[in-house]
ZAMARGU-4260 file (C-alpha; in steps of 0.2 Angstrom, whole numbers, plus 5000, padded with zeros to 4 digits):
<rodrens>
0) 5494/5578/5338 | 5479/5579/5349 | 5472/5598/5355 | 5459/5588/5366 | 5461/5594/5384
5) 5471/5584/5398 | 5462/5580/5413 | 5476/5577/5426 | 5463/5578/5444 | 5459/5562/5448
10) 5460/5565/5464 | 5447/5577/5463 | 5433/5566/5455 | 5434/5554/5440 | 5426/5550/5426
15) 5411/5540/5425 | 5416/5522/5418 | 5404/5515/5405 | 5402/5500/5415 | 5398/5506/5430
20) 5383/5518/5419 | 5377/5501/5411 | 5373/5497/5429 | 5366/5512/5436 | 5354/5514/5422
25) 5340/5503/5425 | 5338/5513/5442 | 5337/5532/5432 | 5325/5526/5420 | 5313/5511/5426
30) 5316/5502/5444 | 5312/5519/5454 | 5305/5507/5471 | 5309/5512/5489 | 5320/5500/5497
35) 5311/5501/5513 | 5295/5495/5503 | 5288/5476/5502 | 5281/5475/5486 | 5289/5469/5470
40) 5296/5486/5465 | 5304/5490/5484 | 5311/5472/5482 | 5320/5476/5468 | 5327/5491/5474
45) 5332/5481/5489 | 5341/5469/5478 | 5351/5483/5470 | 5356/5489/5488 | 5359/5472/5493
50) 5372/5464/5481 | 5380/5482/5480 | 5384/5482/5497 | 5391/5464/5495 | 5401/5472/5482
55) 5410/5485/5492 | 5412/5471/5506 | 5420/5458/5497 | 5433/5471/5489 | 5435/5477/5508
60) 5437/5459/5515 | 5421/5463/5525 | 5405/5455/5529 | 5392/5464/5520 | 5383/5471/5537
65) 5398/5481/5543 | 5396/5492/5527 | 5384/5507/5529 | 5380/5517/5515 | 5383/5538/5515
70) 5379/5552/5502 | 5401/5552/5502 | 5418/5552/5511 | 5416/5569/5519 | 5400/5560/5528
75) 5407/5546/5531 | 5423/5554/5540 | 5407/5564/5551 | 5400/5547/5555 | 5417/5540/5560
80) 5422/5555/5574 | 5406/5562/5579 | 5399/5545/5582 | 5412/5539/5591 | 5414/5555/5602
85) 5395/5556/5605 | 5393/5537/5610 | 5402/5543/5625 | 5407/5527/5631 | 5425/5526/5626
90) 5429/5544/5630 | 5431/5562/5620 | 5450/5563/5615 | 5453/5561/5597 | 5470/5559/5589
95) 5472/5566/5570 | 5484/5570/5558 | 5490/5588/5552 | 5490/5580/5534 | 5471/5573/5536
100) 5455/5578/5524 | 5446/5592/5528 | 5432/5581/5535 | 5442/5575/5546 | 5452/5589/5552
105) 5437/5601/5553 | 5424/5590/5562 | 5438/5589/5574 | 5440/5605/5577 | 5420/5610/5577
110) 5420/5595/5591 | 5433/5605/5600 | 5425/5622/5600 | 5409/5615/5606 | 5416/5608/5618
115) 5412/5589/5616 | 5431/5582/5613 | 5449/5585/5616 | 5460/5584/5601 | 5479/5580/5598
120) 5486/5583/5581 | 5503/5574/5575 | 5513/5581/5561 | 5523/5573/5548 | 5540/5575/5541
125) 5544/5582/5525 | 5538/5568/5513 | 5521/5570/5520 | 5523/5556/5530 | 5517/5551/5551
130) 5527/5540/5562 | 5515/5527/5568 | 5522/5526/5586 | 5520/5547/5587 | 5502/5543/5584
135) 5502/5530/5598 | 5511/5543/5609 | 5496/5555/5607 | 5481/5542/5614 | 5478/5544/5630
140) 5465/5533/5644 | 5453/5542/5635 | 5454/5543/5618 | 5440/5537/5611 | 5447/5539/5591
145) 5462/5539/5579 | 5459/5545/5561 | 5474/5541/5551 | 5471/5542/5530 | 5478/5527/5521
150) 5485/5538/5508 | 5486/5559/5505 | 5473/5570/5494 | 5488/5583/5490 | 5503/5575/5488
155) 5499/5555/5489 | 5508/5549/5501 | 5504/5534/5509 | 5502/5529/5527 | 5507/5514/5537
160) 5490/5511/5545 | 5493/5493/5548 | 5508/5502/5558 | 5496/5514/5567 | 5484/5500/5574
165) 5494/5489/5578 | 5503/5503/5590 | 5487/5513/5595 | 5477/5495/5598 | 5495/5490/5609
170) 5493/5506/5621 | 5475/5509/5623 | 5463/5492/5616 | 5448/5502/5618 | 5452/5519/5606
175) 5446/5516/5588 | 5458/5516/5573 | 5448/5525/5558 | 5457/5528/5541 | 5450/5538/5527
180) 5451/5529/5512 | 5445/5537/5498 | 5460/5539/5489 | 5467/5522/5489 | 5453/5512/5482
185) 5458/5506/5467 | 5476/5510/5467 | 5479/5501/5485 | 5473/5486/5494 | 5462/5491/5506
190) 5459/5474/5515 | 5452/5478/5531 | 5459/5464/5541 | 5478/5469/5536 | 5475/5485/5539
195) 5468/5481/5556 | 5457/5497/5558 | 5440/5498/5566 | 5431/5508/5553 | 5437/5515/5536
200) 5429/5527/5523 | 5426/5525/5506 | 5419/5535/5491 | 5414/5531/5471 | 5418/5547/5462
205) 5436/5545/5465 | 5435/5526/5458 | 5425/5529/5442 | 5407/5529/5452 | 5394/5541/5453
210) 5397/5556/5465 | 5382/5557/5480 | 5390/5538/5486 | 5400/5532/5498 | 5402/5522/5514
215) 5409/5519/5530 | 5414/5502/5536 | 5411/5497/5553 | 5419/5482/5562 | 5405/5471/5572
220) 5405/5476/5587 | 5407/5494/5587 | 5392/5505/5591 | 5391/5524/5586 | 5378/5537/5590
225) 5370/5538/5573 | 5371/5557/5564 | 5354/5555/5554 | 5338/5552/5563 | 5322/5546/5555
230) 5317/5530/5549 | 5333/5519/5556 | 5338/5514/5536 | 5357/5506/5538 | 5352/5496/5552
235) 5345/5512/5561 | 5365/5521/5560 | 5361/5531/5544 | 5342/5534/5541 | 5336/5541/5524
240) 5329/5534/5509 | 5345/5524/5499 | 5352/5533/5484 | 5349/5516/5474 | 5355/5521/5459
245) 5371/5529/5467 | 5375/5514/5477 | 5373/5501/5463 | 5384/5511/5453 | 5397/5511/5471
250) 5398/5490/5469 | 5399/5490/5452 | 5414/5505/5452 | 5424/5497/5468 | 5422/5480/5458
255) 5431/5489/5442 | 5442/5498/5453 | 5449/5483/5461 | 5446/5470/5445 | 5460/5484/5435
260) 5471/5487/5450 | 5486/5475/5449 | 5487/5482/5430 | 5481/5499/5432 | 5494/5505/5444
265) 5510/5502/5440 | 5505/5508/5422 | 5501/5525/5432 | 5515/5524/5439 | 5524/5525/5427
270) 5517/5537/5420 | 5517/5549/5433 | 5535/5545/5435 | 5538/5551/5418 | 5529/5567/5419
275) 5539/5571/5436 | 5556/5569/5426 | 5550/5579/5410 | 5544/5592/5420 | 5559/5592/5434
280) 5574/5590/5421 | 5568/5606/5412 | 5562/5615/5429 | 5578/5612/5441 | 5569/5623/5452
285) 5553/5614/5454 | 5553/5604/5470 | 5545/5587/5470 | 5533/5586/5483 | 5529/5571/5493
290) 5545/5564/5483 | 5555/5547/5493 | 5536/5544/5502 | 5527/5526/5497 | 5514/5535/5485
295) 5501/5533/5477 | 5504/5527/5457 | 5494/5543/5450 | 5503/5556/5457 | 5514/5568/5451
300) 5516/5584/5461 | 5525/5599/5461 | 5529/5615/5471 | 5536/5629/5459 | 5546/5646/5470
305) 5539/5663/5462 | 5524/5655/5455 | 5506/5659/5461 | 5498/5643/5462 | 5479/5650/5455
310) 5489/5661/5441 | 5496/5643/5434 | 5481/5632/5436 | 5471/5647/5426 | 5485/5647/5413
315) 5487/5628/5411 | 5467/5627/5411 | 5468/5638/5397 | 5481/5629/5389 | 5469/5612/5389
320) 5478/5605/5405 | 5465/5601/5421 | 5476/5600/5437 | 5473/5607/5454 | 5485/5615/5467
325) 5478/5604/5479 | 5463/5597/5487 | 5449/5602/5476 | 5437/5601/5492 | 5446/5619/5497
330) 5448/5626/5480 | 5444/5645/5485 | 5455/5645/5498 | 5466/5660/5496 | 5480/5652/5508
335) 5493/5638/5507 | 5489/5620/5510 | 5490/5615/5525 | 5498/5598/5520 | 5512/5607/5514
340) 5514/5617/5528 | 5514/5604/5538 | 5528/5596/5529 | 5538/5612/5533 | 5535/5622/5515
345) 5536/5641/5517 | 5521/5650/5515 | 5527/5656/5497 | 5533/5639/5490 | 5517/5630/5496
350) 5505/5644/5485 | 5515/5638/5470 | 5508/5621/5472 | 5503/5610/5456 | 5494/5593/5459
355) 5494/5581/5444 | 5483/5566/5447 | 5481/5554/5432 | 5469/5539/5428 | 5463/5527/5418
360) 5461/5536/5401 | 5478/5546/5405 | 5491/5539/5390 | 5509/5544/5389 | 5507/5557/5373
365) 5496/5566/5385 | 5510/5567/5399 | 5522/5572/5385 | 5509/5586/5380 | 5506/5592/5399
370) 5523/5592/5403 | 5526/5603/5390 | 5512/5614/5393 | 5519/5616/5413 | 5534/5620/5408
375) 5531/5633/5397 | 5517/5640/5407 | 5530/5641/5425 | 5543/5649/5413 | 5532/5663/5407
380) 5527/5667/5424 | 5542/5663/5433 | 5552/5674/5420 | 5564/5660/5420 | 5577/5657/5404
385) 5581/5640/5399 | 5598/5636/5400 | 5607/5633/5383 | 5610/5616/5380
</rodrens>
């Protein structure tokens, strides 16, 4: 048997595909033009912008104009609520979730204490899921955003965000609809149209791309006050000089991602099915987080009473399995998630958090091997005996 380590956080960041490195090398090593420049070389790295960018489009049923290149999601999510806020014209109320990114959550909030927006939060119920006319409820004549994410960083739960534009757009046509994305690509369609949204984040480290890309799509029509000033690159709503290498490698990843989805996903599935049951059937304790939600295929996720979540990652990490308790982006935090305490976990039970995210060179004698690794790991520090069989 393999003594490799398990890499179970995907949903932190994902391995490089070989593919999408093939593609990316010719801008490391030898095509180093500026975009912006007119001679042969800047042509060249214009090219690369260009046809990656039609890349992401087409898997975003987009035209290739509404998609505006960013260093990542967190930027993107920035570009989406400050913009529309600072643009002014459609008002300063914003409507978010309890269960959003960080990005989002925290740009809201700095908005709010400077003063430059109102915001409403809406919770969830206990799957980690938001009821799309509760959203609508919170808009107001002037609210001028509603973030939404198509599917959860901690537990995977996915929204109905067709759901929430459609009831947002019924009761005030003029607010936006914005939905993080970054999780889904790959593992859910992420077709603009049905989703009905008026912008939508996206990333490449979470679909085998490099990190340092990402991308916010923009429906025609929809004007936001640019967050980086300077030479007007990204048709004057994201100035700085494009990461070409990073973006190619963006097309060419989303292009993978969405080429391997139909089989991809419900091979994750059930994987991730199987490690919940190995790990439940031998843990009646363990509560399955985010359990009867529409999820994500690649999660499997867990909250363990009398276990302090750090204490297990550290264990388990030792052990040769790499999971997280959460988001990675707040790793360092020494407090509960806020998604499970918005889905109504006691402090105690959410700081006993395991998320297990698994991808595309996860393979079923590694979720036997992780499972057996958790176990073991929750029994030592839970103190708990196995019953005899």
């Amino acid at each position: 048997m393999s003594t490799a380590p398990i890499y179970l956080d995907h949903a932190a960041t994902t391995p490089l595909a070989p593919e999408v490195l093939e593609v990316m090398l010719p801008y490391l090593r030898d095509h180093f033009g500026n975009p912006s420049s007119i001679h042969a070389a800047g042509r060249e790295a214009r090219n690369a912008v260009d046809e990656a960018r039609d890349r992401v489009a087409v898997v975003l049923g987009a035209a290739a104009r509404e998609v505006i290149f960013t260093s990542g999601g967190s930027e993107a999510d920035n570009l989406a609520l400050r913009g529309a806020v600072e643009r002014g014209d459609r008002g300063r109320h914003l409507v978010i979730t309890a269960i959003e990114h960080d990005a989002v959550i925290k740009t809201a909030e700095a908005l709010a204490e400077q003063g430059r927006a109102e915001v409403t939060v809406v919770g969830c119920d206990a799957r980690g899921v938001v009821d799309p006319d509760a959203v609508a409820a919170a808009t107001r004549p002037d609210t001028a955003l509603v973030s939404v994410m198509l599917a959860n960083n901690e537990v995977g739960s996915v929204q109905d965000v067709a759901a929430v534009s459609a009831a947002v757009h019924r009761r005030n046509p003029r607010a936006l609809v914005h939905t993080d994305a970054v999780q889904a690509l790959g593992k859910l369609p992420v077709d603009v149209t049905t989703l009905g949204v008026d912008l939508l984040t996206v990333t490449a480290h979470k679909a085998y791309g490099p990190k340092g890309a990402g991308a916010l799509w923009v429906r025609s029509g929809v004007a936001l006050a640019a967050q980086v000033s300077g030479g007007g690159h990204e048709r004057g709503r994201r100035s700085g000089t494009e990461n070409v290498a990073g973006i190619a490698g963006f097309g060419a990843a989303a292009t993978l991602a969405e080429a391997e989805r139909d089989t991809e996903a419900p091979r994750l599935a059930a994987l991730a099915e199987r490690l919940s049951e190995l790990v439940a059937s031998a843990l009646p304790q363990a509560l399955l987080t985010g359990a009867g939600a529409p999820r994500l295929p690649s999660f499997a996720t867990f909250a363990f009473p009398g276990v302090v979540g750090e204490v297990l990652l550290t264990l388990l990490d030792q052990q040769g399995v790499q999971a997280s308790g959460g988001s990675a982006c707040a790793s360092g935090a020494q407090m509960p998630s806020h998604v499970l305490s918005a889905m109504g976990l006691p402090p105690a039970l959410a700081g006993g958090a395991l998320r297990c995210t698994l991808g595309r060179g996860t393979t079923e004698e590694e979720v036997d091997r992780a499972a057996a690794t958790i176990v073991a790991a929750v029994r030592q520090l839970s103190a708990v005996v196995p019953a005899r069989s």
